[in-house]
Each structure stands twice: as structure tokens, then as C-alpha cells.
KOLDREN-214670 format. One line per 10 residues: their letters; for each residue x, y, z of C-alpha. Coordinates in nm, 2 decimals, padded with zeros to 4 digits. Example, Ala and Ser with C-alpha at 12.3 -4.5 7.8 and 13.67 -1.06 7.14 Angstrom:
AS> 01.23:-00.45:00.78 ~ 01.37:-00.11:00.71 .
***
This chain:
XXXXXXXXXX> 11.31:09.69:11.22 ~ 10.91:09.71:11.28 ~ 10.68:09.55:11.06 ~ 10.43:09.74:10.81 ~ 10.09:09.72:10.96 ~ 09.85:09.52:10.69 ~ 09.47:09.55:10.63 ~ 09.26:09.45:10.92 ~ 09.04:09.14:10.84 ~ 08.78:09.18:11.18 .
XXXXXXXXXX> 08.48:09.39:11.06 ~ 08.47:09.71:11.24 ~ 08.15:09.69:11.55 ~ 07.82:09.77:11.48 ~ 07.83:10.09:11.72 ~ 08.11:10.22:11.53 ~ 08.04:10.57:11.34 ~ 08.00:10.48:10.96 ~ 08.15:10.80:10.85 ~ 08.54:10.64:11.01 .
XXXXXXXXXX> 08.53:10.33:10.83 ~ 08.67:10.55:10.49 ~ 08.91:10.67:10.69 ~ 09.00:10.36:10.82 ~ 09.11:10.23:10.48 ~ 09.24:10.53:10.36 ~ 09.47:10.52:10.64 ~ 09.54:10.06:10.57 ~ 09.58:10.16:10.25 ~ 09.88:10.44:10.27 .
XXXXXXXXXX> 10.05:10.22:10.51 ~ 10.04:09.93:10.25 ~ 10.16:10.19:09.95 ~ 10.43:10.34:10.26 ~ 10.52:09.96:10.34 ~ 10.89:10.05:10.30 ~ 10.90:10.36:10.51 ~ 10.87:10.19:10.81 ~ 11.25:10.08:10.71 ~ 11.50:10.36:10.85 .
XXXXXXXXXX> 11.78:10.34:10.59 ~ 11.56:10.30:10.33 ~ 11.34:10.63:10.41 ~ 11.71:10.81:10.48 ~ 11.80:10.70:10.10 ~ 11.47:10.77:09.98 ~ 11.50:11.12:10.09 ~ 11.86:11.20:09.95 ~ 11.81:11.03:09.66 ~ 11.47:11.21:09.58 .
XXXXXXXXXX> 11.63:11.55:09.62 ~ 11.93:11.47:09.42 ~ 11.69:11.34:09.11 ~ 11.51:11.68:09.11 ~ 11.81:11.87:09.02 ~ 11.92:11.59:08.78 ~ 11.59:11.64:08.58 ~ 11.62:12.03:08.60 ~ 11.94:12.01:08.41 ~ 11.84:11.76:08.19 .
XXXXXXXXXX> 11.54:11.97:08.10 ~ 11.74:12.26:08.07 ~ 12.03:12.04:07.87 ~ 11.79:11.91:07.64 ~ 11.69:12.31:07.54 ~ 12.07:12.39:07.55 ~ 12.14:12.14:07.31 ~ 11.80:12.24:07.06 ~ 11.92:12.59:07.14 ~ 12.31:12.57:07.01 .
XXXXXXXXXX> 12.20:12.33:06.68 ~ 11.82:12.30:06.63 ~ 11.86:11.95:06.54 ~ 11.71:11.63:06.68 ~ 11.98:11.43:06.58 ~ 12.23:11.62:06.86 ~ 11.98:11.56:07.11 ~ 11.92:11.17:07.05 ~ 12.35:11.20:07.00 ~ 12.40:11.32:07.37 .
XXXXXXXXXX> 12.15:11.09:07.50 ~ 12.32:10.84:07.36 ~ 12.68:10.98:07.44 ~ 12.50:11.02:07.82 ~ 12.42:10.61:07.77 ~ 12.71:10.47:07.60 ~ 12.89:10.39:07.91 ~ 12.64:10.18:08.06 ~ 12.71:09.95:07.76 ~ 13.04:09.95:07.77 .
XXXXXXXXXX> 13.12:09.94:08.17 ~ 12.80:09.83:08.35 ~ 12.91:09.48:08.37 ~ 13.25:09.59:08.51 ~ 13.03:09.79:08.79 ~ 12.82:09.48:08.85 ~ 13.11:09.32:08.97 ~ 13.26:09.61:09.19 ~ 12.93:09.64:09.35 ~ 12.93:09.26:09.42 .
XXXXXXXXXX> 13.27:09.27:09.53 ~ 13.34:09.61:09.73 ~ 13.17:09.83:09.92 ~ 12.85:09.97:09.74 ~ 12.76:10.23:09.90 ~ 13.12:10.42:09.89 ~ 13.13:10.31:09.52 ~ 12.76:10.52:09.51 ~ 12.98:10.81:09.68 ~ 13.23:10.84:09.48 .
XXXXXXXXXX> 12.96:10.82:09.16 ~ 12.83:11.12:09.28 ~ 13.11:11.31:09.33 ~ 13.21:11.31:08.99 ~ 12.84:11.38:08.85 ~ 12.87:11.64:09.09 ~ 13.18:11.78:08.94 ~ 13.01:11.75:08.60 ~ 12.74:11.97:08.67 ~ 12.96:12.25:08.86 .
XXXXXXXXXX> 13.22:12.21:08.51 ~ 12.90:12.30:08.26 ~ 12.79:12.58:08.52 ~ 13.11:12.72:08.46 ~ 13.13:12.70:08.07 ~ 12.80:12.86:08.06 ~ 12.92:13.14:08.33 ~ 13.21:13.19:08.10 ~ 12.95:13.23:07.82 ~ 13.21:12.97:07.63 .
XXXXXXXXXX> 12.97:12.68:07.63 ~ 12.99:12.43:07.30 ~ 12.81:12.17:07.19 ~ 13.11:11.91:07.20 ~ 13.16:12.05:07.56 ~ 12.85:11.93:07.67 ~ 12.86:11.57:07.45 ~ 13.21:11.50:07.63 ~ 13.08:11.62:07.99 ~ 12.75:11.33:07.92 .
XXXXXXXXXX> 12.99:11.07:07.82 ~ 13.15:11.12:08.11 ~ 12.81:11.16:08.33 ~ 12.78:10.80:08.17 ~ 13.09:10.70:08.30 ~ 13.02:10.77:08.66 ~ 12.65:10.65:08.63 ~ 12.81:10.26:08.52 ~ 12.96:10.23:08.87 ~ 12.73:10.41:09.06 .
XXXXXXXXXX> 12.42:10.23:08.89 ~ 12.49:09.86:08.96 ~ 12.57:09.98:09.35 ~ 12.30:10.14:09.40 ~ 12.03:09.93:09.24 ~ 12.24:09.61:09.47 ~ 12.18:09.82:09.74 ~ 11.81:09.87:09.79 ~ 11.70:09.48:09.85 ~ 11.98:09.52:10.16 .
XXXXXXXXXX> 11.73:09.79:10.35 ~ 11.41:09.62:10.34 ~ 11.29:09.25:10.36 ~ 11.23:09.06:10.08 ~ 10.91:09.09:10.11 ~ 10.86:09.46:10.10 ~ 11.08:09.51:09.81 ~ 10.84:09.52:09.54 ~ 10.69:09.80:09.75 ~ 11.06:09.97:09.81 .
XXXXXXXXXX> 11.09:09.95:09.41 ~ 10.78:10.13:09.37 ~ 10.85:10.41:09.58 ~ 11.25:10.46:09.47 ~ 11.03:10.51:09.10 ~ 10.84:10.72:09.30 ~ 11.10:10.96:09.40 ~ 11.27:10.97:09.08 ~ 10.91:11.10:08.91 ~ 10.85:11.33:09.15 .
XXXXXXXXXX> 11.16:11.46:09.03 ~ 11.08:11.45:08.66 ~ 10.68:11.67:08.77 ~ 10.92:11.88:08.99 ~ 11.27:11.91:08.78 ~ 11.10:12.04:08.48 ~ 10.86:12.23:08.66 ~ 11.17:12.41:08.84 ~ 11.30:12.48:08.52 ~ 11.00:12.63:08.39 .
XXXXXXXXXX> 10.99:12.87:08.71 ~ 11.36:12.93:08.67 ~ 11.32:13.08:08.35 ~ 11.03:13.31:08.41 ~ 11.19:13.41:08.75 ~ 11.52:13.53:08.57 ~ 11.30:13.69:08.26 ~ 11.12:13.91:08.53 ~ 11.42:14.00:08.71 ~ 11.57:14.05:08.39 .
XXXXXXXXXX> 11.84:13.83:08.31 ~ 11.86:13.61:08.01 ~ 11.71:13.21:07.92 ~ 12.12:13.13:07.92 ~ 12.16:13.23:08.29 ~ 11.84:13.02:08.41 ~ 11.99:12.72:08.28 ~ 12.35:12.82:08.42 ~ 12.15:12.85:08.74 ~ 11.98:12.51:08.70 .
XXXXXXXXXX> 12.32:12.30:08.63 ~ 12.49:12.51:08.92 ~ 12.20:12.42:09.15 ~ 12.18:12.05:09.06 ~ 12.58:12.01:09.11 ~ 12.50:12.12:09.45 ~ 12.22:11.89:09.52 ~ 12.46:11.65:09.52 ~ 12.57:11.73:09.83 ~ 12.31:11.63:10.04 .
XXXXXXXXXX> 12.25:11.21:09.87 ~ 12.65:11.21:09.95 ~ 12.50:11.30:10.30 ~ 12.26:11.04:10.36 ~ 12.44:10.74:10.22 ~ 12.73:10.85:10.46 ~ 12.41:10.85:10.72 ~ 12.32:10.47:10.61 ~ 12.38:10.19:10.86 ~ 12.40:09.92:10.61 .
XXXXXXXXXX> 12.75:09.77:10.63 ~ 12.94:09.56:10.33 ~ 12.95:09.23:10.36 ~ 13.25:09.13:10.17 ~ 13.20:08.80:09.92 ~ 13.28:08.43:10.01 ~ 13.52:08.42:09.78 ~ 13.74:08.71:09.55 ~ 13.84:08.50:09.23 ~ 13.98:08.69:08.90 .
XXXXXXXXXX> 13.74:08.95:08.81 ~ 13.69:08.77:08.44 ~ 13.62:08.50:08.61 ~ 13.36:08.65:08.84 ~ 13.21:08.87:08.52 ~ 13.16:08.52:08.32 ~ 12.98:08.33:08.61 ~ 12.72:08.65:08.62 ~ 12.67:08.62:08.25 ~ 12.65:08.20:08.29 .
XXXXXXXXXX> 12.38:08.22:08.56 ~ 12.18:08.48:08.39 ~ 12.22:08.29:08.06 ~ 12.11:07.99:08.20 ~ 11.77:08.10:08.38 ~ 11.54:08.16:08.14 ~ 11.31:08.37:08.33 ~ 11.60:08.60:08.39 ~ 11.73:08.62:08.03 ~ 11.37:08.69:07.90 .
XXXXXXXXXX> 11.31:08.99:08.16 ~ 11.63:09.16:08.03 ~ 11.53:09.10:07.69 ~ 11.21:09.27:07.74 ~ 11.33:09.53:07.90 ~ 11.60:09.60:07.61 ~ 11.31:09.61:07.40 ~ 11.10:09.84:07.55 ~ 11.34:10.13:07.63 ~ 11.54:10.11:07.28 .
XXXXXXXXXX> 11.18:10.23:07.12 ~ 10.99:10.38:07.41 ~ 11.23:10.66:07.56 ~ 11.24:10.86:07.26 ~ 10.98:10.97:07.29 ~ 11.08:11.25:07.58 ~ 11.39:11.24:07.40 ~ 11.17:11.43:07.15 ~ 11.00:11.61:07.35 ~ 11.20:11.96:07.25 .
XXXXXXXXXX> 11.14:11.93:06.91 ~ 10.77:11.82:06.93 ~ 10.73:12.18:07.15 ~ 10.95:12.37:06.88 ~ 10.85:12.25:06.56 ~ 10.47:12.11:06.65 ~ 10.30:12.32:06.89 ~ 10.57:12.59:06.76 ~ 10.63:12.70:07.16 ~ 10.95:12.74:07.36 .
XXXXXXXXXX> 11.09:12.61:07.68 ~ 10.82:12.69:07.91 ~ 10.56:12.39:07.70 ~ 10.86:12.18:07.70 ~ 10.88:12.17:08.02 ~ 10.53:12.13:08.10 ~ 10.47:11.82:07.88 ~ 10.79:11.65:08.07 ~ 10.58:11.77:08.38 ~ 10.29:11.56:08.26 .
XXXXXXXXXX> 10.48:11.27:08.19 ~ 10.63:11.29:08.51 ~ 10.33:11.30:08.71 ~ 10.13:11.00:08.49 ~ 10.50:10.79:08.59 ~ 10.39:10.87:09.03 ~ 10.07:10.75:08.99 ~ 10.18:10.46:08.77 ~ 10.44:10.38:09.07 ~ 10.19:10.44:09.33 .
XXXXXXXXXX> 09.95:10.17:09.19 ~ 10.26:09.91:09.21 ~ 10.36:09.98:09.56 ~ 10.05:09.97:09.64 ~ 10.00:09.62:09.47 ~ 10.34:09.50:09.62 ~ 10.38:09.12:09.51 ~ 10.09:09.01:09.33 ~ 10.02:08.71:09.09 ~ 10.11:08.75:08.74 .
XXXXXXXXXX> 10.33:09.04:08.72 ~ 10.49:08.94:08.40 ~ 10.14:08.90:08.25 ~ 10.00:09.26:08.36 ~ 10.38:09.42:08.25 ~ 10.33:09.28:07.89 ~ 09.94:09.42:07.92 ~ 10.04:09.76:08.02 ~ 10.36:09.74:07.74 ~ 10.06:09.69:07.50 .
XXXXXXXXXX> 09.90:09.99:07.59 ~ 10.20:10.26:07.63 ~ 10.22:10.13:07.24 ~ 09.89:10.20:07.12 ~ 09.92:10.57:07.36 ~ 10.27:10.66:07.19 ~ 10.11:10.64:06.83 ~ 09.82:10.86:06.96 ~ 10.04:11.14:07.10 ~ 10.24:11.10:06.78 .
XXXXXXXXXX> 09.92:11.16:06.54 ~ 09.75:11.46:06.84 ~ 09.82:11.80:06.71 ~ 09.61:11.92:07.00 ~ 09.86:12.07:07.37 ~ 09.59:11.96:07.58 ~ 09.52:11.63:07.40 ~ 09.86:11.55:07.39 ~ 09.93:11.62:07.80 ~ 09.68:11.40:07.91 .
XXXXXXXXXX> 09.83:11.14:07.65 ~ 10.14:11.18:07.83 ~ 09.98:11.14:08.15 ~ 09.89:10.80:08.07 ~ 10.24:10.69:07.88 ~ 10.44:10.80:08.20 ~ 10.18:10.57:08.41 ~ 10.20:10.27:08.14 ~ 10.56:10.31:08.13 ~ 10.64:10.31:08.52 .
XXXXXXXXXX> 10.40:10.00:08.54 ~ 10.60:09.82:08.35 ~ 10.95:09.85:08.46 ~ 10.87:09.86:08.83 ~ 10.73:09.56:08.77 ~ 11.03:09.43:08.54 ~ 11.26:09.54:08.78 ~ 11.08:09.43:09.12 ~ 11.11:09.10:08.95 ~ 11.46:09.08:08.84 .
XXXXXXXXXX> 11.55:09.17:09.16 ~ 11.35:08.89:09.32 ~ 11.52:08.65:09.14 ~ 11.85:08.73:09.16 ~ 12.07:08.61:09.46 ~ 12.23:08.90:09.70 ~ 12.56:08.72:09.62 ~ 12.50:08.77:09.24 ~ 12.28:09.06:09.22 ~ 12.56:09.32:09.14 .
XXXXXXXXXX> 12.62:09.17:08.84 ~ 12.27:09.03:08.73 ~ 12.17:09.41:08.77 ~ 12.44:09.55:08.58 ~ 12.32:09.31:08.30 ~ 12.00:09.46:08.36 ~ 12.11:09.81:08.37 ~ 12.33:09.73:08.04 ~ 11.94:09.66:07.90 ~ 11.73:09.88:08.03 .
XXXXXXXXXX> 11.97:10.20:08.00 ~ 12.17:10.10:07.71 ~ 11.82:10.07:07.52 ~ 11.81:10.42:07.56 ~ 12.11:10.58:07.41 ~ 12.06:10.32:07.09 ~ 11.70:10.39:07.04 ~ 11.73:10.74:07.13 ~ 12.04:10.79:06.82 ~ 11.85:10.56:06.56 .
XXXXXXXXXX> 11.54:10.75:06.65 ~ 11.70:11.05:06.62 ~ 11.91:10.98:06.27 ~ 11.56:10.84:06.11 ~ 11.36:11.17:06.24 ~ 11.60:11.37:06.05 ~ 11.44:11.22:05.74 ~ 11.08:11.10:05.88 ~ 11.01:11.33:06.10 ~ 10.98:11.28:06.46 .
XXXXXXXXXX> 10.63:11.23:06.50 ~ 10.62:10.92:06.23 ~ 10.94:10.77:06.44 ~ 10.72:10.79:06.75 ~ 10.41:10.65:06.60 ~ 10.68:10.37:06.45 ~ 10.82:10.27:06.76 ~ 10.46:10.26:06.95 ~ 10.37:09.98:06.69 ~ 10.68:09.77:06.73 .
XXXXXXXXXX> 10.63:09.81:07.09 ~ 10.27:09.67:07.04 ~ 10.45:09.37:06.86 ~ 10.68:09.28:07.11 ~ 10.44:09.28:07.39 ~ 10.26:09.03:07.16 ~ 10.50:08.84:07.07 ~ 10.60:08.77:07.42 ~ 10.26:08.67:07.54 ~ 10.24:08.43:07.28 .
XXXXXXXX> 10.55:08.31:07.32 ~ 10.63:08.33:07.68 ~ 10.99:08.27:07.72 ~ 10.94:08.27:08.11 ~ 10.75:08.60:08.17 ~ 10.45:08.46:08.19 ~ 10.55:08.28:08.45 ~ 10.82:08.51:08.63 .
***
């Protein structure tokens, strides 16, 4: 597989035209942020990945306005995020150790065939104009289910098409793709519904059209992991699979590095993803709009997450990347209690410019090292450990966000959780516990 070309260290001649030398790094530059590009099976995986995460964020934009649609109530929506979550909790580890132990990229196939058949089943409640809200809690859940298997695999998967060395890079730019799916998702959404308004059909049939459309995006990451040339490498040995659960749990137990990482990354999703949980009700019931600013703040969010990815891969490995991650955790804290207290549209987009950049700092750089650390033989189930954190934050914070905003209000829950997220970053520069030095 070639090699990514790196910046030039002989100075350019003194003849040379002055007006190519910003070209010249321009062009050292995107080839170091496009390090793992040069790696075929990771750009084919790139590609289906990216195109099946745009329709997975136009439905769950247009979910999210379903579910404020049918019950007006944020404690459904932090309920179906957390139904949509629960399952990582309760079968990640289980995953881990499939993905360690069988083939991971047909465990990623058969993943997507059932969120594929998820997304067709809600299409055709809302076609049938029968659509409840228990209907779409039960399709999440099992979403959820699909998404434990599927998650472990997949995350196993992408330090097997690069080198080591470029994998910080290939994290990057898989965070990449999946926020170019939350500018473009949403943004699709918002351009589904004005498209059906002018041809005259209802807001119900523009989400029917984006759940149908996602199911069928589907399709085409089936096709390129069937298209990968990665090939499983079954394990040394096969023992019990209790056996092979406790020896992940041991090893990540027992490095403290490891332990700490998770810990962190617990932390941080449990009170920093409600906030775009909330982000229906802060359009509804703040800036008193409808779908069309909801789905423009997510758009926002999105596109501060690519540039927050595109400064990592460009970084790649650098020194102290558990120092900088607690930094930036700092300062998505102190920028979540602003957009709480802004009353202002425009104020609060550019606020949620910079959380989606703070935020994707932080766990590509979480992430990049977890998956340094962890040994291919093991890495199944020290990501599904991972995963169990930094997705099964999500559903918990999202539900007790959600149950104390029905009494506080959501904008004091935000501002709350920015200033506990402030305190753990503190705490763990203080303390340590192996980040510093991971």
C-alpha cells in the first residue's frame, strides 16, 4: 500500500516563483490531513460509510421532530434516545467479543441489514398514516440492538486498513464523514420539507420520505464492505465466551491509562449530548420556530464537529493528546452554558459551531488513543468497553436530562451539565489517572 507523502524539509531554490511556495503547502498539508486515503479499503469504507451516516442523521432529525410532533415533551425525546442507547449497555460487551472472535466485517453486514429493515418498517407506519409513539420507542431499541454488534466490529475494523501510524489520521477522517453527515442530514431534511410544502404534500410525508430514503442508503455501505479486501483472521485460541469477556474486562481494568480514557469518555457524553438531544425543544419553545431552525442549528453543530476533525487529522499523533483533550473538554463546558443562557438564533449558531468543534476534538482524540493502546487481539472487546462508555453515556444523560428539564427547564439542565463538565475536565488534570500521560 503506498505511503503518505510528508512535508518537504529542503527549502524550495532561489529561482523558484514565490507565488508556488503557498501552494506548495497547501497541497503538503491536504496530503497530511488525506494521510489515510492513500489506503484503498479504507477510502472504499470511508465512502459507504459516509453516505449511509447522511441518511442516518436525516431520520434522526426528522425522528427527533416526529417524536416533539406526536407528544410535545422533552422527556419522550431524551426516552427514545435512551431507548436508541440502551442496548449498547446491555450487549456491547457481548459484541466486543464476536467482533474479536468472528468475522467483523460480515457481523457489520448483517448490522446493517437489520437497521435497514428498521428504517423501511417506520416508512411504512408513517405511509400507513398509523405511526405511534411506542412504535417508534420499540423500532430504536431495536436500532440499539443492531448497533451493539455492529459497533464493536466496525470500530475493530478500522486500525486493520491503515498502519498504525496513520490511524490517528484514519480516526479523524471516519469523524469526518459522519459530520459531514450531521451539516448534510439535517440540511436534507430541511430541503425535504420545503420541497414537499411547495409541491404540496404534507411535513408527515417529508419525513416518511426521509426514513424511506435512509433504509435505502443502506444499500450501498452493505456494498462496499462486501467490496473490502480485508480478510478475518481467526483468534489463537476460541475459549468459553465468559471466559473471553472477563480477560477483556481484566486487561482493561488493570491498565490504568485505559480505564481512565473510558472513564472520561463516560463522563463527557452522559452530560454533553443533550444538548442536540434538546435541540427540538430549544427551536420550539425558545426561538419559538419549527423544523426548518431545528435543522439548521444541528447543521451548525455539524459543520463546527468537520473542522474540529479536520484539525486532528491534520495533527495525526502528536504529544500530549490527553492534555489538549481535557483542555478542549474545558472549553465545550464553558460554550454549553453560553448557548444555554444566548436567547439570540445567530448567537447561538456560532456557539454551536464551536461545541461541535470542541466536542470532535475531544473524542477523536479519546478514541485515536484508546485504539492505540489496545492490542488487535483484544481490541473487540476493549472497544466494546469503550463503546459501552461513550454511547451508553448518551442514553443515561440524555433520560436524566430529559426527566430534570421537565421541571428545570432545558436550558438550566444545559448550562448544569456545561459546569460539571468544566469539573471533570479539572478534576482530571489535577488528578491525572493516566491521561496526562496516555
Amino acid at each position: 500500500m503506498a505511503e503518505p507523502v510528508h512535508a518537504q524539509t529542503v527549502s524550495p531554490p532561489a529561482t523558484a516563483d514565490a507565488g508556488s511556495q503557498p501552494a506548495s503547502v497547501g497541497a503538503r498539508a491536504a496530503r497530511r490531513i488525506l494521510a489515510a486515503f492513500t489506503y484503498r479499503d479504507f477510502r472504499v469504507q470511508w465512502i459507504g460509510a459516509c453516505t449511509s451516516s447522511i441518511g442516518t442523521w436525516m431520520q434522526i432529525v426528522a425522528q427527533n421532530w416526529l417524536v416533539v410532533s406526536l407528544t410535545h415533551s422533552p422527556f419522550f425525546l431524551g426516552l427514545d434516545a435512551f431507548l436508541q442507547q440502551l442496548p449498547i449497555i446491555l450487549f456491547s460487551l457481548i459484541g466486543g467479543v464476536f467482533a474479536d472472535r468472528y468475522d467483523r466485517r460480515r457481523t457489520l453486514i448483517a448490522s446493517q441489514v437489520v437497521q435497514m429493515s428498521t428504517s423501511g418498517m417506520l416508512a411504512l407506519l408513517m405511509f400507513l398514516h398509523v405511526v405511534q409513539i411506542w412504535h417508534i420507542l420499540v423500532l430504536s431499541f431495536v436500532t440499539g440492538c443492531a448497533q451493539s454488534f455492529g459497533g464493536p466490529a466496525y470500530q475493530s475494523l478500522i486500525p486493520s486498513l491503515v498502519d498504525k501510524k496513520d490511524l490517528p489520521n484514519a480516526v479523524a477522517l471516519n469523524s469526518i464523514q459522519f459530520n459531514v453527515a450531521r451539516v448534510l442530514g439535517p440540511l436534507a431534511f430541511g430541503l425535504s420539507l420545503a420541497a414537499f410544502r411547495t409541491w404540496g404534500y404534507s411535513e408527515p410525508q417529508a419525513m416518511n420520505a426521509c426514513f424511506l430514503l435512509n433504509s435505502l442508503s443502506f444499500l450501498v455501505v452493505i456494498n462496499t464492505l462486501m467490496m473490502l479486501h480485508v480478510k478475518h483472521i481467526p483468534p489463537a485460541t476460541s475459549g468459553r465466551m465468559g471466559d473471553e469477556l472477563r480477560t477483556g474486562l481484566s486487561y482493561v481494568r488493570h491498565h490504568g491509562s485505559l480505564a481512565a480514557l473510558i472513564v472520561l469518555a463516560a463522563a463527557t457524553t452522559f452530560l454533553g449530548f443533550a444538548l442536540l438531544t434538546f435541540l427540538p425543544i430549544f427551536a420550539e419553545k425558545i426561538f419559538h420556530e419549527g423544523a426548518d431552525t431545528y435543522s439548521h442549528l444541528m447543521a451548525f453543530s455539524g459543520a463546527g464537529s468537520i473542522v474540529g476533525a479536520l484539525i486532528v487529522a491534520w495533527l495525526g499523533k502528536f504529544p500530549k493528546m490527553g492534555w489538549t483533550a481535557l483542555l478542549v473538554q474545558a472549553a465545550y463546558g464553558v460554550l454549553i452554558i453560553a448557548f444555554s443562557l444566548s436567547r439570540v438564533l445567530w448567537v447561538s449558531d456560532i456557539l454551536l459551531f464551536f461545541t461541535g468543534a470542541a466536542l470532535m476534538v475531544v473524542f477523536s482524540t479519546v478514541t485515536s488513543l484508546v485504539q492505540l493502546i489496545a492490542p488487535n487481539e483484544m481490541r473487540g472487546r476493549v472497544m466494546s468497553i469503550y463503546m459501552i462508555a461513550f454511547r451508553g453515556g448518551m442514553p443515561l444523560g440524555s433520560l436524566v436530562s430529559g426527566y430534570l428539564a421537565t421541571y428545570l427547564g432545558a436550558p438550566l439542565v444545559i448550562g448544569i451539565n456545561g459546569a460539571l463538565l468544566v469539573g471533570v475536565a479539572v478534576y482530571f488534570l489535577a488528578r491525572n489517572h493516566g491521561v496526562l500521560d496516555a
